[in-house]
C-alpha positions as CSV (number, residue, x, y, z in Angstrom):
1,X,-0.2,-7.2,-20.4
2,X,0.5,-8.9,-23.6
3,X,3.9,-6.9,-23.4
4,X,4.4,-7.9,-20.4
5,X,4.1,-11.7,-20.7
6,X,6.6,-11.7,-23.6
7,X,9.2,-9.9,-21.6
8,X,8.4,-12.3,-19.1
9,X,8.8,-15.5,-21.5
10,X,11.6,-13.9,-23.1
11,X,13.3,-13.8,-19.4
12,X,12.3,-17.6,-19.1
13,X,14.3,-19.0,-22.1
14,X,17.2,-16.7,-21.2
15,X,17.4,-17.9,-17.9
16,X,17.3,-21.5,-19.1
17,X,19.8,-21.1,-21.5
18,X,21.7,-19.3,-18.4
19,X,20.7,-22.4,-16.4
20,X,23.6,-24.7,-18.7
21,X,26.1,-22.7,-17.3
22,X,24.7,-23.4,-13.6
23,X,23.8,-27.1,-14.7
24,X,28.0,-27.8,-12.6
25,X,28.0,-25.6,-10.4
26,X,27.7,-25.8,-6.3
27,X,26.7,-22.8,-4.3
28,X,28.0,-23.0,-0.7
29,X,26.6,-24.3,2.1
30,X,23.4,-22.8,3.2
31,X,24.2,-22.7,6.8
32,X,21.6,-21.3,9.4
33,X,18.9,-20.1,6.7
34,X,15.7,-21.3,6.7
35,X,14.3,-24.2,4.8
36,X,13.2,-23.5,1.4
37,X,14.8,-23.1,-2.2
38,X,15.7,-20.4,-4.2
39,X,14.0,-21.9,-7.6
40,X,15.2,-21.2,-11.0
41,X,18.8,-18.9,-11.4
42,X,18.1,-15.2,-11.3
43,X,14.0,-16.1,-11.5
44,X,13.7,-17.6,-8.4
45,X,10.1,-18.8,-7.8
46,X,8.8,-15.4,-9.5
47,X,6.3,-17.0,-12.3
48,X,4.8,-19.2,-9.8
49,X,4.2,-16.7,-7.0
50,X,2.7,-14.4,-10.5
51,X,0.6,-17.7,-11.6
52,X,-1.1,-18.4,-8.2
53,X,-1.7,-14.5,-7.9
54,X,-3.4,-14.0,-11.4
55,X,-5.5,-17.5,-10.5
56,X,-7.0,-15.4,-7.3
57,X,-5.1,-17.6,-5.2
58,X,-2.0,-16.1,-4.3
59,X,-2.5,-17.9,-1.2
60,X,-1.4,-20.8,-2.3
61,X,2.2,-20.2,-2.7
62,X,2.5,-19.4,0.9
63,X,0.3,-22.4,2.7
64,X,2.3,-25.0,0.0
65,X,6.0,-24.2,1.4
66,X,4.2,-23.9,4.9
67,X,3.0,-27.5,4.5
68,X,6.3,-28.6,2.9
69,X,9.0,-26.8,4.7
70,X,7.9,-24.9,7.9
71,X,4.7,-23.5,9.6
72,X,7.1,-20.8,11.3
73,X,9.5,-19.5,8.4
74,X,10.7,-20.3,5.0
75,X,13.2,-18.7,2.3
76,X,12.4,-18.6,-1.2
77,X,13.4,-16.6,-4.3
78,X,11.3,-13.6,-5.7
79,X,11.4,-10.5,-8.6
80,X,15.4,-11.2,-8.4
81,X,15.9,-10.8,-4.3
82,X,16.1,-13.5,-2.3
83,X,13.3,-13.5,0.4
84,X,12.4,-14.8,4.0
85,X,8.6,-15.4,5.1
86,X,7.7,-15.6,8.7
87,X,4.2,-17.1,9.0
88,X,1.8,-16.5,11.4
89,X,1.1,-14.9,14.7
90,X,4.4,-15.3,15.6
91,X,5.8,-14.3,12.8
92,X,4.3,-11.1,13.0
93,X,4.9,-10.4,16.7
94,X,8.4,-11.0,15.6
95,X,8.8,-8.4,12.7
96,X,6.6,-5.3,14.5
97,X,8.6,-5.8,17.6
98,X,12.1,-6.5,16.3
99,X,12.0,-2.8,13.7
100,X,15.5,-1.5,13.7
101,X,17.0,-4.1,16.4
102,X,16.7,-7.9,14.9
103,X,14.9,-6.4,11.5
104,X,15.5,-3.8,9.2
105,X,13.5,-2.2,6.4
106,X,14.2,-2.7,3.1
107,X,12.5,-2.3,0.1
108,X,12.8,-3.9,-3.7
109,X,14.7,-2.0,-6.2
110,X,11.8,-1.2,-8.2
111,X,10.9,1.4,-5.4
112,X,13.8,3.8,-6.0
113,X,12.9,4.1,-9.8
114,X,9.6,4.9,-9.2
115,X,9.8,7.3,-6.2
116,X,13.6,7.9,-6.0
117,X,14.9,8.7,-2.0
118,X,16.4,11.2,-0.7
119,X,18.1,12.9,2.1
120,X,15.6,13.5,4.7
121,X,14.5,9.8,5.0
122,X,14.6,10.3,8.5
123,X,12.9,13.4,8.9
124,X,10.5,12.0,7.4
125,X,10.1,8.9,9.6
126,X,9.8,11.2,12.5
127,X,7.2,13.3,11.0
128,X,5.1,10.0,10.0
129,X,5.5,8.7,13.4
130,X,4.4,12.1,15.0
131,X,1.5,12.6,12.9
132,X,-0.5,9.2,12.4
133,X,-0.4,8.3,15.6
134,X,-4.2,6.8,17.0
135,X,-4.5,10.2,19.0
136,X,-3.5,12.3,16.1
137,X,-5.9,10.8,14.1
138,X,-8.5,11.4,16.3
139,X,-9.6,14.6,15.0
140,X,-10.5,13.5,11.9
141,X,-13.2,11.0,13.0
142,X,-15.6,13.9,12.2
143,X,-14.5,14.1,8.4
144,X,-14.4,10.5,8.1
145,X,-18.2,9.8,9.4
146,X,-19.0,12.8,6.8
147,X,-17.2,11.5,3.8
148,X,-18.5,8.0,4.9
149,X,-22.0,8.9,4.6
150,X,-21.8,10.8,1.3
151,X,-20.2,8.0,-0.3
152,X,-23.3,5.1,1.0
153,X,-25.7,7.8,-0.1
154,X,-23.8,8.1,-3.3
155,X,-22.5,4.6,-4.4
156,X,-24.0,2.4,-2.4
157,X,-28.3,3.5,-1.5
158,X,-30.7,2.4,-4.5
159,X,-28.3,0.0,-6.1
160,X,-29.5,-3.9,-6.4
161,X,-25.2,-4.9,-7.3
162,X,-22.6,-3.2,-6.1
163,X,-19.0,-4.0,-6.9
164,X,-17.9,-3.9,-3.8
165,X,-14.1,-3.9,-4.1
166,X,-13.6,-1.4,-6.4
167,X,-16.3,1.0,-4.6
168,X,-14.7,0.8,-1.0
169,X,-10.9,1.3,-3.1
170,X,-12.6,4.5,-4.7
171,X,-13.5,5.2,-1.0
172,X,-10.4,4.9,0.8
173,X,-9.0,7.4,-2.0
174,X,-11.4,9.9,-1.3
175,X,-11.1,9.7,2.0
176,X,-7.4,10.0,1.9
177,X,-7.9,13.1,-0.6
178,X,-9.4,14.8,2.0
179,X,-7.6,13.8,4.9
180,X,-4.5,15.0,3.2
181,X,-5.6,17.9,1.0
182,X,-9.4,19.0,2.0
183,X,-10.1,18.0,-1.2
184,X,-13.3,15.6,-1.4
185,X,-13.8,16.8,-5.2
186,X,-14.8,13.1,-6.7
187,X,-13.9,13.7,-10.0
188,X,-10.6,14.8,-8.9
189,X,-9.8,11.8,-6.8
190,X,-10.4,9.7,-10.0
191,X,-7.9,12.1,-12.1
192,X,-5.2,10.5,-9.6
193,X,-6.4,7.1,-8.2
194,X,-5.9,5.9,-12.3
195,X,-2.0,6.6,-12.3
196,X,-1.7,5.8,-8.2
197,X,-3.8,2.3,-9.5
198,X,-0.7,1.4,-11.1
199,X,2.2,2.0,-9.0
200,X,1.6,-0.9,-6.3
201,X,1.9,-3.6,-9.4
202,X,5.3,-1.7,-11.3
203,X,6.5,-2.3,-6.8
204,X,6.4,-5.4,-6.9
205,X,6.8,-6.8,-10.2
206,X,9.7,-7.9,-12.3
207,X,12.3,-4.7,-12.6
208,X,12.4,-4.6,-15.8
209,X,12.2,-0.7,-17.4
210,X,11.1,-1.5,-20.5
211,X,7.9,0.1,-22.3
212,X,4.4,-1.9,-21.5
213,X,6.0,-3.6,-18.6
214,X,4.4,-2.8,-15.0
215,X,7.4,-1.0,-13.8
216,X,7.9,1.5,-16.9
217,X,3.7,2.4,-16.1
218,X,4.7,2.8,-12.8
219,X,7.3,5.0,-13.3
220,X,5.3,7.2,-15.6
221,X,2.5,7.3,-13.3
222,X,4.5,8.4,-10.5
223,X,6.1,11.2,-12.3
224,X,2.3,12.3,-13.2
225,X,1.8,12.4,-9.6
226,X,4.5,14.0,-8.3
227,X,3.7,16.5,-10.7
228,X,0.4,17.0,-10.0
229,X,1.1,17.0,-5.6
230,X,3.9,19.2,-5.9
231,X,1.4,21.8,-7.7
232,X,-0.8,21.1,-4.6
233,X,2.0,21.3,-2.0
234,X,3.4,24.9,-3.5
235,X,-0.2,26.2,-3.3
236,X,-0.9,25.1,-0.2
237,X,2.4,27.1,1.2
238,X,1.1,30.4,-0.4
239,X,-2.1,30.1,0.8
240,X,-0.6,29.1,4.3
241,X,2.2,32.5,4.1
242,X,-1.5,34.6,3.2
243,X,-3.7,33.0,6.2
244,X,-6.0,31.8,3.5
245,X,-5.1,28.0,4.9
246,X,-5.4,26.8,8.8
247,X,-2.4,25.4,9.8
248,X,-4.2,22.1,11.0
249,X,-7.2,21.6,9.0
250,X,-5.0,18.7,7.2
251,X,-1.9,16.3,6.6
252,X,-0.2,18.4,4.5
253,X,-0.8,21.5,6.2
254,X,0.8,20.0,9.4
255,X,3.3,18.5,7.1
256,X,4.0,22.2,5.8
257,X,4.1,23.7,9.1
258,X,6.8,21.2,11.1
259,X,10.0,22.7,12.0
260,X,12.0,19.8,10.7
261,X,10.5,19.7,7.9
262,X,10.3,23.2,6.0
263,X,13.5,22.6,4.8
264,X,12.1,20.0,2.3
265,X,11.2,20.9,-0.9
266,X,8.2,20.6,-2.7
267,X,9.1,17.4,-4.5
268,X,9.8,15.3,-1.4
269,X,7.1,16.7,0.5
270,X,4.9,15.3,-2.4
271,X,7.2,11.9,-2.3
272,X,6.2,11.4,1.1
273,X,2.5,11.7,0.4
274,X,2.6,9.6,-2.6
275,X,4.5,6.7,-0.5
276,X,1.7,7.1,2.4
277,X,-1.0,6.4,0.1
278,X,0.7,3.6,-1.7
279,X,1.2,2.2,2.1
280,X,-2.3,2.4,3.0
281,X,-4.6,2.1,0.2
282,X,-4.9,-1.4,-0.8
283,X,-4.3,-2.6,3.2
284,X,-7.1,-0.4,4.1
285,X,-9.8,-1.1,0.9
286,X,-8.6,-4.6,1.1
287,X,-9.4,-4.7,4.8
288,X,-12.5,-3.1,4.7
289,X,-13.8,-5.3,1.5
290,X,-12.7,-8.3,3.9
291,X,-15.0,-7.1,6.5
292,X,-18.3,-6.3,4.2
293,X,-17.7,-9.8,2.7
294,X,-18.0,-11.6,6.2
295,X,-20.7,-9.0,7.3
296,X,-22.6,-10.1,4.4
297,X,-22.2,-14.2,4.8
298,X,-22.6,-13.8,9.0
299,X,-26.2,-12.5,9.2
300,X,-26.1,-12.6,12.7
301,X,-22.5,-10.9,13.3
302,X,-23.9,-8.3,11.3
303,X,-27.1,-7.7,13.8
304,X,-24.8,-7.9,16.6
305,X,-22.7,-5.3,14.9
306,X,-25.7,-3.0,14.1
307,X,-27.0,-3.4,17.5
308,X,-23.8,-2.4,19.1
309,X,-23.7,0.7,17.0
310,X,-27.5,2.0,17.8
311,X,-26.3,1.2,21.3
312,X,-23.2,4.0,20.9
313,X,-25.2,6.4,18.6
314,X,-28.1,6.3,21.6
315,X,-25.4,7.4,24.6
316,X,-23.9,9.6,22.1
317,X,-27.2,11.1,21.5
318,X,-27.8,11.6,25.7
319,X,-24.7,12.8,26.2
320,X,-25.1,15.6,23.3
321,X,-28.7,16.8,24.5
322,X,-27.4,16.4,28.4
């Protein structure tokens, strides 16, 4: 981190310097964009949005240019790319309904130098699509409840303190393991979730490839992965040719088994896995952490809740004997 702060200083006084040679000059005319302002040349408002995020407010930045430019949406500068926010419930309506028409996707920089694209983007959106839908998913609700339990009686049962973030982030990984490779091995999740620990922060930080900074970690920890998947995916297609593997008792085997997508190789196969997980790890553990914490200060949200599940587990229970 120390590393990483001087590169970051060392940015600062070069952009200030640079900031002489902008001290006369007059962009054009905003036009139609939003309120808001790009900060510093080049920086942008980087080392603030950084500062309120290491102050466990990152917050903050968001509700102050709510309050002082717009409740709805804002422009501002970050990690060298100009950026738009659209706030609230309105905001969102407008982004998941507006993919591919009003909105594209795009992703920072940093993201091609830590998992680099390729040429079946697109079969790989369909595949995503086809796979994780709520009906798909469905058939892993036994595996889940299984994996669930192990890990209360595991982590949780006995314990006076629990730190509860970084058990339910241990948990998601696990469970994704599994979901993805039949692999609930814990001492093999934690052989990967280090390295996969460190790719979300090299995403979104300052693209700077230099050694100690959060994108050169990255970087290395991806290639570690990618290394260690692709293994996975090439045994998983012997064992699949030798009918020592079901063709749907996973992610990957499904994966490995689409028409459109045996043409992939190994590599991407394990590319797409690795981008999944970063997608859904820290929204799912930080979701879940969210809901233990307001379980925990709402005593009686959490009866209601406990009721309501004795209440399913007691029809599910008449049903089963019926």
């Amino acid at each position: 981190m120390d590393i990483f702060y001087g590169s970051l200083l060392s940015l600062l006084v070069i952009v200030i310097s640079c900031s002489l040679c902008f001290a006369f000059f007059k962009p054009a005319a905003d036009g139609k964009l939003p309120p808001g302002r790009r900060g510093w040349p080049v920086i942008g408002e980087t080392i603030e949005f950084v500062t309120t995020g290491l102050k466990g407010h990152p917050e903050k930045f968001i509700l102050d240019r709510m309050t002082k430019f717009s409740h709805h949406v804002f422009r501002t500068s970050l990690i060298l790319q100009d950026v738009v926010v659209f706030c609230g419930q309105e905001g969102n309506k407008f982004l998941f309904t507006n993919e591919n028409k009003l909105v594209l996707q795009w992703l920072p920089p940093s993201v091609g130098k830590i998992l680099p694209f390729s040429d079946h983007n697109r079969t790989k959106a369909k595949m995503v699509r086809k796979y994780f839908k709520p009906e798909a998913l469905r058939q892993y609700v036994p595996v889940m409840d299984k994996v669930t339990q192990k890990h209360f009686q595991t982590e949780w049962e006995g314990n006076d303190q629990i730190m509860t973030q970084k058990l339910i982030k241990n948990f998601t990984f696990l469970l994704a393991c599994k979901i993805f490779f039949s692999i609930d091995d814990p001492e093999w999740a934690k052989t990967l979730s280090g390295p996969f620990e460190k790719l979300a922060p090299g995403i979104f930080s300052i693209p700077i490839n230099l050694p100690g900074t959060p994108l050169r970690k990255a970087i290395n920890a991806a290639t570690f992965l990618r290394k260690e998947l692709t293994a996975i995916v090439k045994r998983r297609k012997i064992d699949l040719a030798d009918g020592k593997a079901s063709p749907i008792q996973d992610i990957l085997s499904l994966f490995l088994c689409d028409e459109e997508a045996k043409s992939m190789p190994e590599i991407e196969v394990a590319d797409l896995i690795v981008g999944l997980l970063i997608g859904g790890q820290d929204s799912s553990s930080s979701t879940c952490a969210v809901i233990v914490e307001y379980l925990a200060e709402l005593p009686e949200i959490y009866e209601g809740v406990y009721k309501g599940i004795n209440i399913k587990l007691n029809i599910l229970l008449l049903i089963s004997t019926n």
